[in-house]
N, C-alpha and C positions, 0 to 999 in steps of 0.2 A: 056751711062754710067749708072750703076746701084749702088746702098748701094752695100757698101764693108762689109764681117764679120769677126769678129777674136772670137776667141772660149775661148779663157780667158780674164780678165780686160783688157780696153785697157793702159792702163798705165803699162803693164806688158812687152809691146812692143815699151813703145816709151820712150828713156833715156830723155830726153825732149821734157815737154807741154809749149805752147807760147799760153797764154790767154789775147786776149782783156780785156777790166777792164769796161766801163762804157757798161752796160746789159749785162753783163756775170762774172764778180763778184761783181759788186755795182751796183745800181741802185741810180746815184744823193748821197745824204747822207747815205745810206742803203744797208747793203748788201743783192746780194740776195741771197734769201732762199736756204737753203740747200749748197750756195758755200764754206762756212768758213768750215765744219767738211770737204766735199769734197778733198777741200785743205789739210786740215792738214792731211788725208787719204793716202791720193796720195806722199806727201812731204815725211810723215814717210816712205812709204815704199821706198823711194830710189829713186824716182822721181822728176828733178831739174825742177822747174818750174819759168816762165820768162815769166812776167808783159809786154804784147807790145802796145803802145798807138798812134795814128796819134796827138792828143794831145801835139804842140808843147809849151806850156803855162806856164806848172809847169817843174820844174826838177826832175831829178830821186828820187831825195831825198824827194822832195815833195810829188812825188806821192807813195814812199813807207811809209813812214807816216801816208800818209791815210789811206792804204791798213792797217797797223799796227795798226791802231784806230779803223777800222772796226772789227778787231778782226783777220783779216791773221798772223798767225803766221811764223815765223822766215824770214819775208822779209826785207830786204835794200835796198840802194839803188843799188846795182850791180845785182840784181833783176830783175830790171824794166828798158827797152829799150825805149826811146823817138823815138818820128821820126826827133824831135831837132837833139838827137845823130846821127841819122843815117844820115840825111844831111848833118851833119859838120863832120861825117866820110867820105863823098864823099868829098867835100871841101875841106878838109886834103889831098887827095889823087892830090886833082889838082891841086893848089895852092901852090905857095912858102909860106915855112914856117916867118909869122911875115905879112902874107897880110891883107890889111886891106879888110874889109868887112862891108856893108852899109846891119843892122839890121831893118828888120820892126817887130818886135815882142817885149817877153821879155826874165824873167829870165830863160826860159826854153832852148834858145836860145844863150843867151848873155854868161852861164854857161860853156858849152861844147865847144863854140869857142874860150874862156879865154885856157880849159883845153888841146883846137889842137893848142895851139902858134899861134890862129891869129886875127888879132886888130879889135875890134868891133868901128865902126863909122854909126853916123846920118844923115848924110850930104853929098848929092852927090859934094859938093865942097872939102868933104875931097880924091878925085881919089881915091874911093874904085876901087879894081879889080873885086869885084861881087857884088851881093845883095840878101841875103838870107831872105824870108819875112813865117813869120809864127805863126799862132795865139797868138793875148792875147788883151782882150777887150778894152785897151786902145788905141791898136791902131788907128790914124786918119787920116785925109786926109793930111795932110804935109807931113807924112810916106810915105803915097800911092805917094805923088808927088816927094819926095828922090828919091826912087826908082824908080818912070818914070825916072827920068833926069839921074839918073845915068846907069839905062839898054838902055838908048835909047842912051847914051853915048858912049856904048860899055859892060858895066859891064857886066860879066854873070850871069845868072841869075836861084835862085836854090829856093824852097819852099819846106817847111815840109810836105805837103801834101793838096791834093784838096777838101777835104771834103767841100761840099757846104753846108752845114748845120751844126748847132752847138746847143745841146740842152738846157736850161738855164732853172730855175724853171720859169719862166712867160713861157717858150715855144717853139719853134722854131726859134732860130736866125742864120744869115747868119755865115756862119764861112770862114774857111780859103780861101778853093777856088775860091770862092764869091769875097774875097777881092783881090786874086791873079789873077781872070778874069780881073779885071780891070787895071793891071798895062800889064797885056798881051794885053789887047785891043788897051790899048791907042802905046804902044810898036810896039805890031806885032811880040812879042818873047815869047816863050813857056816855062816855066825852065825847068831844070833839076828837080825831085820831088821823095823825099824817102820814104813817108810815103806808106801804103797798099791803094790800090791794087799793086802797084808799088814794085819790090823786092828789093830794100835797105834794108829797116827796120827788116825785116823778115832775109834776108841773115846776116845782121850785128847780130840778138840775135842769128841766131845759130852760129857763127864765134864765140860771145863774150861767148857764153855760152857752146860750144863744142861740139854739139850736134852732133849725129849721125843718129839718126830717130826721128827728131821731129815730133809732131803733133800738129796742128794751132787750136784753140777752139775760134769760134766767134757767134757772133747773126747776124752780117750781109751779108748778101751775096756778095754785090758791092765790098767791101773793105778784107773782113777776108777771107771767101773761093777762092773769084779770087785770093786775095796774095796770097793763100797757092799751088793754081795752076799753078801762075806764076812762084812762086822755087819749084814745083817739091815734095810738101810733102803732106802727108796726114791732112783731116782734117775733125774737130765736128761742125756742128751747132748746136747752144742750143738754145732754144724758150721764153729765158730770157731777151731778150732785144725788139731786132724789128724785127725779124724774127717771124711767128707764121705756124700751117700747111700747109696752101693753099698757103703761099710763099715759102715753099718749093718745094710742088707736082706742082708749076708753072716753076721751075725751070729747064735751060736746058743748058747742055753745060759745060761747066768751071765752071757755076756760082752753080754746083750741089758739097753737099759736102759728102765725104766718108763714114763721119759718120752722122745719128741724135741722138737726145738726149732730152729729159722737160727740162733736167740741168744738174750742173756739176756732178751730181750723174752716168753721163754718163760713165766716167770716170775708176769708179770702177768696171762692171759688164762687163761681153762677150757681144759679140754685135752678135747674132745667123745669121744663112744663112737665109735669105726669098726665098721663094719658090713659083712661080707662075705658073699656073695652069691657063689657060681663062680670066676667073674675076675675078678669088678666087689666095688670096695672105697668105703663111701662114708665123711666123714668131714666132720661142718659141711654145708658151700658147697660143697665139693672132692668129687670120685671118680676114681680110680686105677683103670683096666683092662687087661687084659692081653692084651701084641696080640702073641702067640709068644712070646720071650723078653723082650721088654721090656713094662717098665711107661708106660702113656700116661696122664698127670694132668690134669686140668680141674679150674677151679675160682680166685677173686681170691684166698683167703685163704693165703699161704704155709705157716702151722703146716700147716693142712686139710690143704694137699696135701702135705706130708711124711708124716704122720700116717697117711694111708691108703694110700702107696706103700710106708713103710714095712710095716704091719701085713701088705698082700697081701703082699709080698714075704715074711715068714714063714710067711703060712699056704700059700703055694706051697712053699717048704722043708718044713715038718713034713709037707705034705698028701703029694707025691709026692717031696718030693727035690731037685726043683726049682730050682737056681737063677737069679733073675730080675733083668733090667739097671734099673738104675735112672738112667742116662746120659742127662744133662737134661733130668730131670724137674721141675727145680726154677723151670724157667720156664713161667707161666701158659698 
């Protein structure tokens, strides 16, 4: 698989963008750079954009809020897609309407299953028919044990998504799937699971938002580009979050994405063909060659020179095997 090119904006091509939120338009309290004009760029010219988060914790409303605090303009909450939503839209689907369901999370959760007619409970003594568990830091161990007793009961059993990690300003904390390890172990049952990489989430914003040629915009690869792989749509990595070069040019497979991008400025400009020649990779203004193991970039335009370090860097991988440095390439 190679970078894909389109020869005008990419948002000229795609009726709907589905952007991650935390490293690819906020960072924690902050937005990041360059993403709010990007937006409102994109927005005005006709392009519906749709907030997707594995973030089962806040609700839509909450998380458009923030986005509206940051400075995102014209967002609500019809906006922004949870993986809360997207689970209790499976659940909707299988479930008689008025079932009850044994909650491990909160309002992000507790919201959307009030809003599919069906009864939130805490207590595997209440015969829930499933148990949907998904982040929010108060959860504890009584939760974690509801839910054993009740999936081991019979309940079935559904999660907003497996993200093992959850990042917090002290640092790295365990997140959802961490905690939903645990109720699968003691079990020996796998749920059902909406959030990305998984296609609920993803299928449910372009269903809610009408999309015809979406494009997925993430910083991660595990989660953003496989989902975007797994329904079938094109998609941006942007180097704003946890994604950086060498985690691209290592990248193989599914987990490689369509487009790259520094950020959401990606958005607005043609993404040119790269052209490979040996070592030498050209792209725009930019050319990337290869001096042993590393990639050496020339070139003013920063896409260009991602664009063509990236691409050598794959065709060095599929060609021999190859793997090639891409350690600051990013400066002109």
């Amino acid at each position: 698989m190679t970078l894909s090119s389109c020869p005008v904006p990419l948002v000229e091509q795609h009726d709907l963008v589905m952007l991650d939120l935390d490293g690819v338009v906020y960072r924690g309290a902050e937005p990041v750079p360059h993403a709010v004009a990007a937006l409102e760029q994109a927005r005005s010219g006709g392009t519906r954009l749709a907030y997707v988060t594995n973030n089962a914790s806040r609700t839509a409303a909450t998380a458009a809020e923030h986005l509206t605090d940051l400075g995102v303009p014209e967002v609500g909450p019809a906006d922004v897609v949870t993986a809360a939503q997207a689970v209790v839209d499976l659940m909707a689907a299988d479930l008689p309407h008025g079932a009850r369901v044994l909650v491990v999370g909160g309002p992000g959760l507790l919201e959307p299953l009030a809003e599919a007619g069906l009864q939130a409970v805490r207590s595997a003594d209440d015969d829930p028919v499933a148990v949907v568990q998904g982040f929010h830091p108060d959860v504890a161990w009584r939760d974690l044990a509801e839910a054993t007793y009740a999936v081991t009961a019979g309940a079935r059993f559904y999660a907003s998504n497996l993200d093992l990690t959850v990042p917090t300003a002290r640092g790295v904390a365990p997140g959802n799937g961490s905690l939903v390890g645990l109720v699968s172990t003691v079990t020996g049952v796998d749920p059902t699971v909406a959030g990305k990489p998984e296609p609920p989430l993803l299928r449910s914003t372009i269903a809610r938002c009408e999309g015809s040629t979406p494009l997925m915009v993430g910083d991660r690869l595990d989660t953003d580009i496989l989902g975007a792989a797994n329904v079938g749509v094109p998609s941006l990595a942007v180097l704003t979050g946890l994604s950086d070069p060498q985690m691209l040019a290592d990248a193989e497979g599914v987990l490689r994405p369509s487009f790259v991008a520094p950020d959401l400025r990606g958005l607005l400009v043609p993404h040119p063909e790269v052209t490979i020649d040996g070592d030498l990779a050209r792209c725009g203004s930019a050319e990337a060659r290869l001096d042993g193991d590393r990639v050496q970039v020339r070139g003013d335009d920063e896409l260009h020179r991602l664009r063509a370090a990236v691409a050598l860097a794959w065709a060095c991988r599929d060609g021999s095997g190859r793997r090639v440095r891409l350690d600051g390439m990013m400066a002109p």
